[in-house]
LUMPAVEX-877449 format. One line per field, with one value per residue: residue number from 0; x, z, y of N, C-alpha, C, O in turn; residue in three letters. Coordinates in pm, 1 decimal, padded with zeros to 6 digits. Atoms other than C-alpha are relative to their C-alpha. Layout:
N
resi: [NUM; ...] .
n_xx: [X; ...] .
n_zz: [Z; ...] .
n_yy: [Y; ...] .
ca_xx: [X; ...] .
ca_zz: [Z; ...] .
ca_yy: [Y; ...] .
c_xx: [X; ...] .
c_zz: [Z; ...] .
c_yy: [Y; ...] .
o_xx: [X; ...] .
o_zz: [Z; ...] .
o_yy: [Y; ...] .
resn: [ALA; ...] .
% end
This chain:
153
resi: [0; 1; 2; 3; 4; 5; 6; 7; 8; 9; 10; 11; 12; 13; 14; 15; 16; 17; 18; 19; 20; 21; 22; 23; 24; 25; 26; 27; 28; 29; 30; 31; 32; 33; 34; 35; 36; 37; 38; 39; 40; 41; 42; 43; 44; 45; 46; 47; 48; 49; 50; 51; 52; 53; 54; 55; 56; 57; 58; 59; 60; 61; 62; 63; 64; 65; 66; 67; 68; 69; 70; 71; 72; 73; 74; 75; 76; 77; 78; 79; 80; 81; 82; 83; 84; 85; 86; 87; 88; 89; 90; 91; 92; 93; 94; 95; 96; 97; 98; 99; 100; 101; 102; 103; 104; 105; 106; 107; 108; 109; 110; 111; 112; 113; 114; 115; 116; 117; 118; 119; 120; 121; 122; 123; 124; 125; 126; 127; 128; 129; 130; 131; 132; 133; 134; 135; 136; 137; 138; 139; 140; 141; 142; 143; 144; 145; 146; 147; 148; 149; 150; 151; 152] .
n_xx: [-00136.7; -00095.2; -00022.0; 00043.7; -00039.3; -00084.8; 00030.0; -00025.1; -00188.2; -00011.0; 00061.9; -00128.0; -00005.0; -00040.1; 00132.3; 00035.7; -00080.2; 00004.8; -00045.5; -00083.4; 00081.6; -00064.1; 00071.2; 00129.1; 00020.4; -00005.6; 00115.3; 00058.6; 00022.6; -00058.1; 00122.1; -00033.1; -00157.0; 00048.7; 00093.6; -00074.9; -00143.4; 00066.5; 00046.3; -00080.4; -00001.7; 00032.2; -00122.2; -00064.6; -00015.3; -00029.4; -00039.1; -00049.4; -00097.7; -00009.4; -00074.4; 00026.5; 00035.6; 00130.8; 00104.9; 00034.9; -00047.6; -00094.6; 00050.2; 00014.6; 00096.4; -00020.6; 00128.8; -00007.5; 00034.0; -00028.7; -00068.1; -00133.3; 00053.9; 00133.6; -00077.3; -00123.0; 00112.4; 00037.1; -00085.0; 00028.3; 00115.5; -00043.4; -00107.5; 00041.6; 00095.0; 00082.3; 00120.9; -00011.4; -00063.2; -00094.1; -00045.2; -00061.5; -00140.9; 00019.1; -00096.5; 00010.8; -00099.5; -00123.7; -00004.7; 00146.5; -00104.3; -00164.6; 00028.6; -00088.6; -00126.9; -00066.8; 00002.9; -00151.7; -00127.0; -00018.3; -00067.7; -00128.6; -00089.4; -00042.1; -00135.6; -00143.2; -00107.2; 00009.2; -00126.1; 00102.2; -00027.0; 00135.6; 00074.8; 00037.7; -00078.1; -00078.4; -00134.8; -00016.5; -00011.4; -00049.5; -00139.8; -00065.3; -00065.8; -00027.7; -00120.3; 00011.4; 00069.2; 00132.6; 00054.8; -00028.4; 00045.1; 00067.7; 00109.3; 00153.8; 00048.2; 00060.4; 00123.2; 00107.2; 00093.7; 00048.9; 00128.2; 00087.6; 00121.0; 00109.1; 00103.1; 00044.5; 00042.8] .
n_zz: [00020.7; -00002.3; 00119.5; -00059.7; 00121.4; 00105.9; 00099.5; -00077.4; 00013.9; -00150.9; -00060.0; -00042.5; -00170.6; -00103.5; -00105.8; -00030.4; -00130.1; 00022.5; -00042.3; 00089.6; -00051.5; 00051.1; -00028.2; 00032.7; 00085.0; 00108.1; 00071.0; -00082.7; 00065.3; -00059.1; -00012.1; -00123.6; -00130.3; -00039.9; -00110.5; -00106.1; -00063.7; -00004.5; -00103.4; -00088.5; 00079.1; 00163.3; 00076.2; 00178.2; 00124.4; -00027.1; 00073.7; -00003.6; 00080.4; 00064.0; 00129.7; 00111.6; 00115.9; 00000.1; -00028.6; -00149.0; -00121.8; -00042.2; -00152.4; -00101.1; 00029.0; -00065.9; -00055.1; -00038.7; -00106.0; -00010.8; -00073.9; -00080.9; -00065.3; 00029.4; 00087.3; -00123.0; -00064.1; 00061.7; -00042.3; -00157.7; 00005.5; 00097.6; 00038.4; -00115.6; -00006.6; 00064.3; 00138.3; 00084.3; -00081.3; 00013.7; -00072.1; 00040.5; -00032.2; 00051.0; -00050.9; 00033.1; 00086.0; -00052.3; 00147.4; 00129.2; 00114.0; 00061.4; 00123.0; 00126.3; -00010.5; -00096.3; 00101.0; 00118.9; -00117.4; -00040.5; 00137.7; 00031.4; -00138.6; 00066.6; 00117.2; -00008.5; -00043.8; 00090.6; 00116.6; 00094.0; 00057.6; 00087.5; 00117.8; 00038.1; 00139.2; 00001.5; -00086.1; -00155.4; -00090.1; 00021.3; 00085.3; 00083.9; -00036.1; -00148.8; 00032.6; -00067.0; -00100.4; 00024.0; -00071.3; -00098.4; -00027.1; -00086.8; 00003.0; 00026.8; -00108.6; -00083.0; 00109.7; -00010.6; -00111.2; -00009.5; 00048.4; -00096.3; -00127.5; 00053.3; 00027.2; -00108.6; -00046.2] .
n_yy: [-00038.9; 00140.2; 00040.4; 00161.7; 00067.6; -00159.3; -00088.6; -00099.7; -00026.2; 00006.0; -00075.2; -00092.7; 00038.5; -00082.7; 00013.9; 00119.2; 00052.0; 00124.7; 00148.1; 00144.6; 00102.0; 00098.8; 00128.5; 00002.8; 00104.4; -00038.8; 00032.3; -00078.9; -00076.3; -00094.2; -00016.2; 00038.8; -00058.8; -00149.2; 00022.0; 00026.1; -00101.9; -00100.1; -00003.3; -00070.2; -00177.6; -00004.9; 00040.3; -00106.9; 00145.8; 00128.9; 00039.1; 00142.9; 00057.7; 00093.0; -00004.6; -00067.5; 00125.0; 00054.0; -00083.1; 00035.3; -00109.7; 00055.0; 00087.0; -00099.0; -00155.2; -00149.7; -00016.2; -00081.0; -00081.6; -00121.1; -00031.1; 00105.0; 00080.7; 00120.6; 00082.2; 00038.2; 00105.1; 00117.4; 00046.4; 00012.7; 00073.0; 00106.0; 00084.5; 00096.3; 00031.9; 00106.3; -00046.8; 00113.1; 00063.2; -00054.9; -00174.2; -00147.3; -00055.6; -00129.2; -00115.7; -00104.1; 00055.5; -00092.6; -00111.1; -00058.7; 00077.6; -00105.7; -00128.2; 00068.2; -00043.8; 00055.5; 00102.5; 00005.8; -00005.2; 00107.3; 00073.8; -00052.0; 00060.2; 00159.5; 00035.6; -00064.4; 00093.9; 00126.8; -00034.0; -00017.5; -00186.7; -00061.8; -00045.3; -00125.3; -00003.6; -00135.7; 00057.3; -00103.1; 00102.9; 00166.6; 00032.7; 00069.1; 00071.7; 00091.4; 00053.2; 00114.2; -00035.6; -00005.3; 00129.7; 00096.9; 00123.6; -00009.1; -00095.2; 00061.5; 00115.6; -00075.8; -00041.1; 00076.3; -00037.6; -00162.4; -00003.9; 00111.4; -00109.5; -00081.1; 00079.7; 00055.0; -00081.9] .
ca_xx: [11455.7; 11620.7; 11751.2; 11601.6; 11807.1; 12062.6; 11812.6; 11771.9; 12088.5; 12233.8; 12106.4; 12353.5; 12476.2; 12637.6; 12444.5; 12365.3; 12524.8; 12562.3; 12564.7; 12755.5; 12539.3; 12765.0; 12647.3; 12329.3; 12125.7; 12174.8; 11787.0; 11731.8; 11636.2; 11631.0; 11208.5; 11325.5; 11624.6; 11386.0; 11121.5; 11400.6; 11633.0; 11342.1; 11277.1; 11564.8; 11502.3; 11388.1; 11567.5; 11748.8; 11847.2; 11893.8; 12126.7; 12242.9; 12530.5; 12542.0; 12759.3; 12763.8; 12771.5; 12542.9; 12322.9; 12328.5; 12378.3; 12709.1; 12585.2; 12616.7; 12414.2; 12439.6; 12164.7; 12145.8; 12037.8; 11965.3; 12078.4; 12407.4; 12208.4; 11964.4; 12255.8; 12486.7; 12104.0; 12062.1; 12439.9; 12398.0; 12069.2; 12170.0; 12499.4; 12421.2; 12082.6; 11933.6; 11758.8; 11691.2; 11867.8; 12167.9; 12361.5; 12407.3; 12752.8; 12684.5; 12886.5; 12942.2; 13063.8; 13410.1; 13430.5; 13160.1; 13206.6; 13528.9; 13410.5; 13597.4; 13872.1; 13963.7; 13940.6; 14167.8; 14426.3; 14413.1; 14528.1; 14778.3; 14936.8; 14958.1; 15102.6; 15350.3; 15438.9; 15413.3; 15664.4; 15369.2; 15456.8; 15214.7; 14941.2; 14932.2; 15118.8; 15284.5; 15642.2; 15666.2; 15720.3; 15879.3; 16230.7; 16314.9; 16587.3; 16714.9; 17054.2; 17189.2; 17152.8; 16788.2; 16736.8; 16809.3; 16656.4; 16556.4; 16373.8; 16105.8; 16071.7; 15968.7; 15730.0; 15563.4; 15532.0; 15400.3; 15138.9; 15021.7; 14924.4; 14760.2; 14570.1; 14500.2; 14331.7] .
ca_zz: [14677.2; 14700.3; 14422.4; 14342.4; 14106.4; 14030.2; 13868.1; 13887.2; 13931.4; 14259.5; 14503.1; 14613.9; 14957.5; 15071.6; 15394.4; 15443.3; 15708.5; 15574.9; 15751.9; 15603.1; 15684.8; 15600.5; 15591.4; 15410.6; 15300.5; 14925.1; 14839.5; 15057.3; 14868.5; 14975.2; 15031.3; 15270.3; 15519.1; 15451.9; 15733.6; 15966.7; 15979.6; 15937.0; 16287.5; 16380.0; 16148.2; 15839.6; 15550.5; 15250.9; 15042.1; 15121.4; 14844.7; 14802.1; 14551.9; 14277.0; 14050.3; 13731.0; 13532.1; 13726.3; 13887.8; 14233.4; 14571.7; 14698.1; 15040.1; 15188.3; 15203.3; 15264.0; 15490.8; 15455.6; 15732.5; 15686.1; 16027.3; 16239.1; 16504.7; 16355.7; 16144.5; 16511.2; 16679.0; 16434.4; 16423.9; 16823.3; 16741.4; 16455.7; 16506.7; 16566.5; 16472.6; 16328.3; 15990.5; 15742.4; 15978.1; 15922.7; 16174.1; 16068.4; 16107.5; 16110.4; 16128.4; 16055.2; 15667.9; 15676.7; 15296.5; 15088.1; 14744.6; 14549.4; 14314.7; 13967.6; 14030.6; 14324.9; 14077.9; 13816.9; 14096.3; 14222.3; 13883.0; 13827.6; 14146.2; 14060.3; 13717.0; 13828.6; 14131.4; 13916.0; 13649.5; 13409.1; 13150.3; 13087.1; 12835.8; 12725.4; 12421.4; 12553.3; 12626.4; 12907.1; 13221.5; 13094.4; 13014.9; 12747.6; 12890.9; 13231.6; 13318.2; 13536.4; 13847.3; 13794.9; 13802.0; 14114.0; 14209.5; 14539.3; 14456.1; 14250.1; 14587.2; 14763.2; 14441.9; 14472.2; 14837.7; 14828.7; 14565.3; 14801.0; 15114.0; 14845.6; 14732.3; 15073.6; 15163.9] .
ca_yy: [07295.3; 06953.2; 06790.8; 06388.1; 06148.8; 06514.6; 06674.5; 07019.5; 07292.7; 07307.0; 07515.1; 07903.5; 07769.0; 08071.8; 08114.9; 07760.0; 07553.1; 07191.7; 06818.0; 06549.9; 06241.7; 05942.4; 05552.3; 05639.3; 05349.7; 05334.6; 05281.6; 05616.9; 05902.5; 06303.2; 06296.3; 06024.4; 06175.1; 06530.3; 06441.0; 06328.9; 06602.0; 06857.2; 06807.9; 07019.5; 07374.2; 07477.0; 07299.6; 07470.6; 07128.4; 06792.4; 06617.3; 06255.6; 06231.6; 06004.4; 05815.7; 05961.0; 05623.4; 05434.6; 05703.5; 05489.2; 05675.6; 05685.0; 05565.9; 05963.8; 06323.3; 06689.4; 06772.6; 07145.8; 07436.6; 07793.8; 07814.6; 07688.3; 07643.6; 07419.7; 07223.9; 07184.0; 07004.4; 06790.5; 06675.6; 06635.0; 06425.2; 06228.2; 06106.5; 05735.2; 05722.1; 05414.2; 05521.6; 05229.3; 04991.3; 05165.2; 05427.4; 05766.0; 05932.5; 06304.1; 06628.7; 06940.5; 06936.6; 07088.7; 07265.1; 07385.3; 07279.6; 07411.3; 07704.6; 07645.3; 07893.2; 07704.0; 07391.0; 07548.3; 07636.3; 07328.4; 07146.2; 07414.9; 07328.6; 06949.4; 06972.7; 07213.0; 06951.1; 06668.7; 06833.1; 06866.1; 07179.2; 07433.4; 07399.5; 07762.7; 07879.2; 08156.2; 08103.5; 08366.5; 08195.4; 07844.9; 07745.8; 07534.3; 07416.2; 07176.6; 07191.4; 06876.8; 07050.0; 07106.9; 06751.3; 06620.5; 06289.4; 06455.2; 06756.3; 06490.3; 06247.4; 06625.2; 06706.4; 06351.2; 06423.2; 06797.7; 06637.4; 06356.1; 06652.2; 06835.3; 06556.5; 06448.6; 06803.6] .
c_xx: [00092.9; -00022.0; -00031.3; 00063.3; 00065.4; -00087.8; -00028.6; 00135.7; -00019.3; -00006.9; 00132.2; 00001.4; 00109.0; -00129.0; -00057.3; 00137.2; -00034.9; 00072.4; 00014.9; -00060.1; 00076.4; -00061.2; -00149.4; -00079.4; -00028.4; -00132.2; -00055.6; 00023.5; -00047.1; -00167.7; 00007.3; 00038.6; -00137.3; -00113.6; 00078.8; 00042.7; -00109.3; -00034.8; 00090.2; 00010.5; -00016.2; 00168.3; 00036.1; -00003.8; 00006.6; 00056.1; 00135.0; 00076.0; 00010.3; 00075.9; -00072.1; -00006.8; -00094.2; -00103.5; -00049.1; 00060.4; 00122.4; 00019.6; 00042.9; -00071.4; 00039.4; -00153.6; 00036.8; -00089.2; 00048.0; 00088.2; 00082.0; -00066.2; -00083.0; 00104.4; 00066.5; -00139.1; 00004.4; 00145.8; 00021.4; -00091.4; 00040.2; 00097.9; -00019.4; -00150.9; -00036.9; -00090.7; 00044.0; 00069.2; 00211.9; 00061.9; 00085.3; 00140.2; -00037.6; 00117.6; 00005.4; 00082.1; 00097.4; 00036.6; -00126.3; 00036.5; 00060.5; -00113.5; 00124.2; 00136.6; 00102.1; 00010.4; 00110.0; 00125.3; 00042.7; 00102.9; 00094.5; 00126.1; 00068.3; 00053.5; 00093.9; 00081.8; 00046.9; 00121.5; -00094.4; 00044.0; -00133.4; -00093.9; -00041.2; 00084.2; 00103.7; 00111.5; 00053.2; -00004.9; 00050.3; 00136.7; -00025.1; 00090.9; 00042.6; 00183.1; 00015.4; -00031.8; -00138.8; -00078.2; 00046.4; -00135.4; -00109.0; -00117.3; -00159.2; -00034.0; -00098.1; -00165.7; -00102.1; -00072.8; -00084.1; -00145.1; -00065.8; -00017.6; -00032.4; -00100.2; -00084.0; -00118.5; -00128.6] .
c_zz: [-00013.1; -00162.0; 00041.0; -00132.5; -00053.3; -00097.6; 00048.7; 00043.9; 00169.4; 00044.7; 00049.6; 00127.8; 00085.7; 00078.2; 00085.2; 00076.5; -00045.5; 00108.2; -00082.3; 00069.9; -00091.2; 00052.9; -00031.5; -00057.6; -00196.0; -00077.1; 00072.0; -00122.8; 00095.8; 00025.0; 00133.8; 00113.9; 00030.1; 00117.6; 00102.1; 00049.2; 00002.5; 00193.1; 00077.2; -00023.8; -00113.2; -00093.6; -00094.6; -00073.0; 00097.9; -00148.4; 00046.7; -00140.1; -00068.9; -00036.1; -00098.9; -00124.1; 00033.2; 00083.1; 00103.0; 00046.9; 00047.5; 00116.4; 00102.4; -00049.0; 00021.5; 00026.6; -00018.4; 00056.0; -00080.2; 00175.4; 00046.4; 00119.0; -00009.9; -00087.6; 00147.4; 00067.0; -00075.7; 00020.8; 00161.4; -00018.1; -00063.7; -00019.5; 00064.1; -00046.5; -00114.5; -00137.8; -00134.4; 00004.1; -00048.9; 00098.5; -00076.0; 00068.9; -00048.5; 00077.8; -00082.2; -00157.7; 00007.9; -00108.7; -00056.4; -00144.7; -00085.9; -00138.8; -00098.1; -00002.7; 00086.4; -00086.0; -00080.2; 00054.1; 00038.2; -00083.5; -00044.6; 00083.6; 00000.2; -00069.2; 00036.1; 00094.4; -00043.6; -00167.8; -00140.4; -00067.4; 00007.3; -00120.6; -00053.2; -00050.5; 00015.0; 00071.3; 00126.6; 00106.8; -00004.0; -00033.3; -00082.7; 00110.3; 00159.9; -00006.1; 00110.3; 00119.0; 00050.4; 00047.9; 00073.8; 00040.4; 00145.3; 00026.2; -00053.2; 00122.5; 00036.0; -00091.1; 00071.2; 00172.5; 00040.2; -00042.6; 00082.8; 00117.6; -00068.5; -00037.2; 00122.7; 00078.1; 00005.5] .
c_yy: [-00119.1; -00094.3; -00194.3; -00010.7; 00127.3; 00030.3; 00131.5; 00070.7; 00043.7; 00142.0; 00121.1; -00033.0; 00076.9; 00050.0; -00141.2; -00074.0; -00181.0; -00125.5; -00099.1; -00101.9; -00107.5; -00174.4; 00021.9; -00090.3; 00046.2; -00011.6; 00169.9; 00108.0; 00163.4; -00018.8; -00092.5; 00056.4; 00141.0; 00023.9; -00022.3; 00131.5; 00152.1; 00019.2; 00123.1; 00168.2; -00040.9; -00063.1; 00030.9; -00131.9; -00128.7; -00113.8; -00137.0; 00024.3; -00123.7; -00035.4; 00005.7; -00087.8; -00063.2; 00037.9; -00101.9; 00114.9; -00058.5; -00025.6; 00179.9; 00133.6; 00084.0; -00024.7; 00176.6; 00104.1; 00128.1; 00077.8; -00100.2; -00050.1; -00135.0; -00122.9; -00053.0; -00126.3; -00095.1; -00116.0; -00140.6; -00119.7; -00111.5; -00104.6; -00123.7; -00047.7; -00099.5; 00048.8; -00140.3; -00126.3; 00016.7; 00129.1; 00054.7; 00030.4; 00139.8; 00051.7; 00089.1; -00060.7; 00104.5; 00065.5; 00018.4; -00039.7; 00091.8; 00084.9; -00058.3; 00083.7; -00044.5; -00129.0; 00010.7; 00027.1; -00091.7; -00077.5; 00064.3; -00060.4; -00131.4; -00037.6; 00058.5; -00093.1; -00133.2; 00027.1; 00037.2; 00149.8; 00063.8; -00007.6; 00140.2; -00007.6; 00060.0; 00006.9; 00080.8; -00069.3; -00103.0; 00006.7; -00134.2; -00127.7; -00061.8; 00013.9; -00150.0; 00018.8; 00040.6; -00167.5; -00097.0; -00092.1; 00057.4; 00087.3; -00055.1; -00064.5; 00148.6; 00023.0; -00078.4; -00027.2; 00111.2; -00080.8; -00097.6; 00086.3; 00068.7; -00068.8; -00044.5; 00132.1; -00017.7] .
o_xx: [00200.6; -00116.6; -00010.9; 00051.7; 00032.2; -00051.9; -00024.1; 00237.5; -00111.4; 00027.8; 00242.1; -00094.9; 00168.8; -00243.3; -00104.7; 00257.1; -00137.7; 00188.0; -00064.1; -00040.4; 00057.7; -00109.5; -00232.9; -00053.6; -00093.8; -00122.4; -00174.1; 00116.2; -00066.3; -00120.9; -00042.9; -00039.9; -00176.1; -00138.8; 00028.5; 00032.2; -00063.4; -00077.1; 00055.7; 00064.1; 00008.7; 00289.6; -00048.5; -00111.8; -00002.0; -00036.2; 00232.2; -00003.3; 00027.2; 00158.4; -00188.4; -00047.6; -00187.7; -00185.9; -00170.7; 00126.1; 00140.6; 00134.8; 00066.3; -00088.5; 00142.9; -00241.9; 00146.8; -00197.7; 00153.9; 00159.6; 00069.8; -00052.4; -00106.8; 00047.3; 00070.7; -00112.0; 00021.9; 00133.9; 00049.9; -00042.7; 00057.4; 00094.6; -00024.8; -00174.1; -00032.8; -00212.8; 00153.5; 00092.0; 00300.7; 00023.8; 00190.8; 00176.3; -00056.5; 00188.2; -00040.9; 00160.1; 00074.1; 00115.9; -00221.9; 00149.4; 00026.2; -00187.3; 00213.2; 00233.5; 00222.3; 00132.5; 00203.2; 00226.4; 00165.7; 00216.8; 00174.6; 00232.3; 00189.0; 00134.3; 00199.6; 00199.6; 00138.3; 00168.8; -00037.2; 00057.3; -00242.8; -00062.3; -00161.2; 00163.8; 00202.8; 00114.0; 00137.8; -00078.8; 00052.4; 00172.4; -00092.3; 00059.7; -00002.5; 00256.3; -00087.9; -00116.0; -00154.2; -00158.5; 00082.2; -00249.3; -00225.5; -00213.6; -00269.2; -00156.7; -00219.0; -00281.3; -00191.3; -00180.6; -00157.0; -00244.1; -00188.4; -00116.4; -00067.5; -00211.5; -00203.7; -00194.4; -00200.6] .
o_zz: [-00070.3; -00236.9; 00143.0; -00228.7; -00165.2; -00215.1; 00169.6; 00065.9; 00244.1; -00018.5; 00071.4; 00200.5; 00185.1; 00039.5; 00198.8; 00069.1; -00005.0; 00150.3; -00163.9; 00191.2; -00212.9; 00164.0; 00047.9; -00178.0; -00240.8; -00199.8; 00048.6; -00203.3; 00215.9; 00026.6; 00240.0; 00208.1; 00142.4; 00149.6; 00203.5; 00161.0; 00056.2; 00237.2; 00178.9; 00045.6; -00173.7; -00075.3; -00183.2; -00121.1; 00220.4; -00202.9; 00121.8; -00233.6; -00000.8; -00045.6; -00111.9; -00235.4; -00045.7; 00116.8; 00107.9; -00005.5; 00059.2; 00155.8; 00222.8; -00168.0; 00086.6; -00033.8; 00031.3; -00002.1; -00139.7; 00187.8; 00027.0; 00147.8; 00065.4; -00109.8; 00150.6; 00076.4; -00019.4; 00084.7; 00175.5; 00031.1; -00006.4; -00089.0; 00186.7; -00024.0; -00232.9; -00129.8; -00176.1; -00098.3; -00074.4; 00088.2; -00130.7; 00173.5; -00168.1; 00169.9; -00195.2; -00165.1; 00053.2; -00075.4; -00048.8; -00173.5; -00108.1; -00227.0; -00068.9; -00058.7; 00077.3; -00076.6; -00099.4; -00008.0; 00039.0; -00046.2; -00112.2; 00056.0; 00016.4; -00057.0; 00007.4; 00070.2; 00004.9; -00252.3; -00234.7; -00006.5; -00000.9; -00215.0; -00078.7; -00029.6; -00057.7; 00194.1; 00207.6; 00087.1; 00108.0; -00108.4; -00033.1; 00161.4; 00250.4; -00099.9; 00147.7; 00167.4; 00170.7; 00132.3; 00038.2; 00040.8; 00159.8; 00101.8; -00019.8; 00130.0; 00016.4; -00048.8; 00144.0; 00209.8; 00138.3; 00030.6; 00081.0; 00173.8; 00000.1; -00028.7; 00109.6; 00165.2; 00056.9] .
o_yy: [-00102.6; -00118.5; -00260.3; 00065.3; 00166.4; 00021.9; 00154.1; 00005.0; 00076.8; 00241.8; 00070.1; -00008.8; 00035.7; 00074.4; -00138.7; -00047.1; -00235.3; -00128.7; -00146.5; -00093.6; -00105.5; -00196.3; -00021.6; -00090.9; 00140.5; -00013.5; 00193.4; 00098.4; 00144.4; -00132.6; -00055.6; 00066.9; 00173.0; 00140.1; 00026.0; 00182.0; 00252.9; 00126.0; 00183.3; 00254.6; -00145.2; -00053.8; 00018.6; -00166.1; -00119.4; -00174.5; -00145.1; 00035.0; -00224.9; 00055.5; -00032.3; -00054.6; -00077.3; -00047.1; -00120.3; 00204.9; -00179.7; -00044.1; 00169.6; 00160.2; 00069.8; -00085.7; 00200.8; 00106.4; 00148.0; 00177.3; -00221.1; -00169.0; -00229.4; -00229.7; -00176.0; -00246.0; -00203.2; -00220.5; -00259.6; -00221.5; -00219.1; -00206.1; -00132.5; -00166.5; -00065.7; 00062.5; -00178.0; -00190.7; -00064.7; 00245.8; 00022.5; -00023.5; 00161.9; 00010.6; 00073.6; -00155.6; 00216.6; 00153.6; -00058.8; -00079.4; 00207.9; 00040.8; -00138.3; 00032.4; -00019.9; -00142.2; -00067.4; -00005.7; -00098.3; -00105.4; -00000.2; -00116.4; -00149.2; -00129.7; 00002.4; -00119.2; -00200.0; -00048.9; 00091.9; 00256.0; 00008.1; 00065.0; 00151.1; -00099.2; 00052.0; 00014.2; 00042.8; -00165.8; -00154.0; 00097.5; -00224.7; -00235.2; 00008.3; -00017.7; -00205.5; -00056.9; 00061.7; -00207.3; -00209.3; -00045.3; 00020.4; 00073.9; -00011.1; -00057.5; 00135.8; 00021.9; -00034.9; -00073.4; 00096.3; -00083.5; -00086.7; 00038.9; 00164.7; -00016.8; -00070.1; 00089.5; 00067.9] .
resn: [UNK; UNK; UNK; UNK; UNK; UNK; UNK; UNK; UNK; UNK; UNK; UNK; UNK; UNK; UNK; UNK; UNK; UNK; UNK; UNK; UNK; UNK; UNK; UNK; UNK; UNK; UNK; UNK; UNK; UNK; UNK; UNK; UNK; UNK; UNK; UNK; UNK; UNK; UNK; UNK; UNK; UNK; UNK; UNK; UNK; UNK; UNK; UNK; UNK; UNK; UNK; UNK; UNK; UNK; UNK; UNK; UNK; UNK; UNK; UNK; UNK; UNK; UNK; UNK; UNK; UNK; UNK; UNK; UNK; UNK; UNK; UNK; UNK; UNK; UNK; UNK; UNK; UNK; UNK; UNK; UNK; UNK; UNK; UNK; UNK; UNK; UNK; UNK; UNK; UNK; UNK; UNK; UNK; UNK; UNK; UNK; UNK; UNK; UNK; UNK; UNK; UNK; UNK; UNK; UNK; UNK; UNK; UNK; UNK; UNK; UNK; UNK; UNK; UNK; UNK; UNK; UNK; UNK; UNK; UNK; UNK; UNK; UNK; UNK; UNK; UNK; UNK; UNK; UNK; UNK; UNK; UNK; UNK; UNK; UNK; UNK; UNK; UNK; UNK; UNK; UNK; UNK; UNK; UNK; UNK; UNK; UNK; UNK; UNK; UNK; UNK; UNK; UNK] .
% end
């Protein structure tokens, strides 16, 4: 089930209980980590993240657990542990990854605080026009702060 070098389509991880294993040595590969962390429960995936230009590891993993129990032991076990003379930093991971509707929401959200118009054709929803009270100086400072704690999420 585990994906080597992103190949292969990613695994349905509703149900699955994922650890974020950060400080991974970057020569470590998922056939590696998968003997470690097996010790703690059966394992659904185990996926190391690449970059997408030069298909190195970006030095962290999902370890993932069919169960919470068996994802919380390992955590407990791991955090700390010496693997490839490197310590692990584990923990629970705290999102699952964004589905694409949560994706295109996202980017709506941004151009709209960012002043960005709509790309759709359809003039329903948009004005044309600004009058001067529209653009106050202070309402962009709030924008470019709204979009920096959404980015930060």
């Amino acid at each position: 089930m585990s994906r080597i070098n992103g190949r292969g389509s990613p695994p349905d991880l509703r149900g699955m209980f994922s650890v974020k294993v950060d400080n991974v040595d970057y020569r470590a590969t998922a056939d590696d980590l998968r003997p470690v962390f097996a010790r703690f429960g059966i394992l659904a995936d185990v996926y190391i993240p690449r970059d997408p230009s030069t298909k190195k590891s970006r030095g962290y993993a999902f370890v993932r657990y069919f169960d919470k129990r068996d994802a919380k032991d390992a955590v407990r076990a791991m955090d700390g542990f010496i693997f490839n003379g490197r310590e692990l930093l584990c923990k629970i991971a705290r999102y699952g990854r964004p589905i694409d509707e949560y994706r295109r929401i996202r980017r709506e959200q941004l151009a709209h605080l960012l002043g960005q118009r709509d790309r759709s054709r359809s003039p329903i929803g948009r004005s044309r026009s600004r009058s001067a009270d529209e653009s106050d100086s202070s309402t962009s400072n709030e924008s470019v702060g709204e979009y920096y704690r959404l980015v930060r999420r």
